[in-house]
C-alpha positions in Angstrom: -59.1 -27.6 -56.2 -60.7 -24.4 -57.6 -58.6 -22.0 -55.2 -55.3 -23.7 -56.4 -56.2 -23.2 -60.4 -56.9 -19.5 -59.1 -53.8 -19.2 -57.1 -51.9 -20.5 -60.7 -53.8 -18.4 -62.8 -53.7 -14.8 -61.2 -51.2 -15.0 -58.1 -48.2 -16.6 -59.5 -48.1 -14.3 -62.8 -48.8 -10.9 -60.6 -45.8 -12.3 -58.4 -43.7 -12.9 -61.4 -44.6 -9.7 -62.9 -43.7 -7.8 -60.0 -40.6 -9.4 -59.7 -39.2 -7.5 -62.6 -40.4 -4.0 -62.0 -37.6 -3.3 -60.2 -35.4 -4.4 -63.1 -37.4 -2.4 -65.7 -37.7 1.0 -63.5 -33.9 1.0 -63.0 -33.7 0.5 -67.0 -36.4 3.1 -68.0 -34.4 5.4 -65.7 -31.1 5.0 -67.1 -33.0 5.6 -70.4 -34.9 8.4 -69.9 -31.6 10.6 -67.8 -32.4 13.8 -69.1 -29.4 15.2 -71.2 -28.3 17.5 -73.9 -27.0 16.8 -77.5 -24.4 18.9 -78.8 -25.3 18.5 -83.0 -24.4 20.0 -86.4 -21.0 21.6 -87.2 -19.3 20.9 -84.6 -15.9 18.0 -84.8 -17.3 16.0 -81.7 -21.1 15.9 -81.3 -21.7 14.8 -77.6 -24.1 14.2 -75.5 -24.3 15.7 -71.9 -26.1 14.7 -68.6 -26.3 16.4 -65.2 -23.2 13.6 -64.2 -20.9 14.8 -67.4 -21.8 18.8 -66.3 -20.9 17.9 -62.8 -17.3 17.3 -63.8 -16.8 20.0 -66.1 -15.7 23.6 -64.5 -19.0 25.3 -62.8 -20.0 28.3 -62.5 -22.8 30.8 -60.8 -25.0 33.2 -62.0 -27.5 35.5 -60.5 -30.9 36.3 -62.2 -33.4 38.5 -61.0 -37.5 38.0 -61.9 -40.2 39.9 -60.7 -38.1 40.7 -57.3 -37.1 37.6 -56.6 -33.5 36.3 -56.6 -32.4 33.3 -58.2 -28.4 31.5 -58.4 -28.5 29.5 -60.9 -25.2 27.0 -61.3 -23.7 24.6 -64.4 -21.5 25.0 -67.2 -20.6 28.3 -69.4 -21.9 27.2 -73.1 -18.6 28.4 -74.3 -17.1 25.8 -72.6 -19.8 22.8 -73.9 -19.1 24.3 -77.2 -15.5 23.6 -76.6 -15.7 20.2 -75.2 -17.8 19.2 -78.6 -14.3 20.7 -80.2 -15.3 24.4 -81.6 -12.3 26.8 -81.9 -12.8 29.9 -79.3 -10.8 32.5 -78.2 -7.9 33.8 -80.5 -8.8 31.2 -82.4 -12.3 32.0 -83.5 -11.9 33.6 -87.4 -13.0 33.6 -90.7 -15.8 31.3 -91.9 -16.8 30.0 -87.9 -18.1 33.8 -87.8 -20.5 33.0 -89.6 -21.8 30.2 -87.1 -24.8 30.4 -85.0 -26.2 28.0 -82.1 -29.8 27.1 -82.3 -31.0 26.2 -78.5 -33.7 24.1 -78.8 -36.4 23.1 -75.5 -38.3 19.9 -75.5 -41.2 22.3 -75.9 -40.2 23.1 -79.4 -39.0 26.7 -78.0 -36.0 27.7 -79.8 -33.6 30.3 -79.7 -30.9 31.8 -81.9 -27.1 32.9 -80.6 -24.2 33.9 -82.7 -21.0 32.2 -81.9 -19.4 35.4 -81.3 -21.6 36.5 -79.1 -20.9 32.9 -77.0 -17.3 33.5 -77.0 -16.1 35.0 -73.5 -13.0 36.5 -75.1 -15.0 38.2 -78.1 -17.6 39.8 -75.6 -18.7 40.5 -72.1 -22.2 38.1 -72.1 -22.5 35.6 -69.8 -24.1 32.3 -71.5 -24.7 29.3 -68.9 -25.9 26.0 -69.3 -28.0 25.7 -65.6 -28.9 22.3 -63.9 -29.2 24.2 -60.6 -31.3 26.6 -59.1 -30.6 28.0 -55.5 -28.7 24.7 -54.9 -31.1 22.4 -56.0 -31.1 20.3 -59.2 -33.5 22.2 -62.1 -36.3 19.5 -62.8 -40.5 19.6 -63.0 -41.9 22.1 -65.8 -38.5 24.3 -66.0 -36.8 21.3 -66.8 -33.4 19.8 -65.9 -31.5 22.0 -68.2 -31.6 25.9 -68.7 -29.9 28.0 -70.6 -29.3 30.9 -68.8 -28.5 34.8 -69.7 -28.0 36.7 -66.8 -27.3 40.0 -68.5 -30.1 40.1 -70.9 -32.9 42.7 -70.0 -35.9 40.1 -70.5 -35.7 36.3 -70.3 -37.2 35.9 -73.5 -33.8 33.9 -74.5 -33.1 32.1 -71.2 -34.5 28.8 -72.8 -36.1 26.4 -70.0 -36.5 22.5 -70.8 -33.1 22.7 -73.0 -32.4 19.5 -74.8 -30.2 20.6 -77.8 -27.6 22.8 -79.0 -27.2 22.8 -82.5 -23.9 24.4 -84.2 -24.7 25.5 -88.1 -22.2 27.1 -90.2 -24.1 29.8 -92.9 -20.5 29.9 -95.0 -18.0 27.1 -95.2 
């Protein structure tokens, strides 16, 4: 009788609990999708994953480090800023002028863009928001977001680990 009081007491809960990893892997991984919120001044904060950058128009730029070669593809940042409802283009004036974008990595790296300077029809910088490198999805220490700067001399602003964009407005 002592190995059926041990079956009940150690067996039967282990099988129980193992019965519901499955369950709670699938829910910490729907969870834990990396993403990137889209905050401050903006009319439609949002919240982006790799899925919502997949169905938004992609683009390629190629960055060179130390020799090597790297095509990195995703989503201009002019065009994120849009989605979250900024004004670009001809329509970019007056007091949103006087907005910047703080890029922020899960790292607590941060970085500091004007708008104008994001705005393709204002200037000739590229700005991409990267989920792929060389055709693979970003991931592991660089992150699964990276903002990207292909023109800049140094990569001092290309911001690895990116979680956040936030829109402030100095003058209202």
């Amino acid at each position: 009788m002592m190995w059926i009081h041990t079956w009940n007491r150690f067996v039967v809960p282990a099988a129980v609990m193992l019965s519901f990893a499955p369950m709670a892997r699938a829910q910490t991984a729907l969870q834990s999708a990396p993403s990137i919120a889209v905050t401050g001044a903006v009319p439609q904060p949002l919240t982006l994953t790799a899925a919502d950058m997949a169905n938004m128009t992609r683009t390629s730029v190629t960055m060179k480090n130390n020799g090597i070669e790297t095509v990195y593809e995703g989503v201009l940042l002019s065009d994120v800023l849009k989605k979250a409802g900024m004004k670009l283009g001809e329509a970019l004036r007056g007091p949103t002028l006087a907005s910047y974008v703080l890029a922020s990595a899960s790292d607590g790296y941060q970085v500091l863009f004007s708008v104008g300077e994001l705005d393709p029809e204002m200037t000739d910088g590229q700005f991409l928001v990267a989920d792929k490198a060389n055709g693979k999805p970003l991931f592991g220490e660089t992150g699964a977001f990276r903002l990207v700067i292909p023109k800049d001399k140094r990569g001092a602003r290309s911001v690895r680990l990116l979680t956040k964009l936030e829109v402030v407005q100095l003058r209202k």
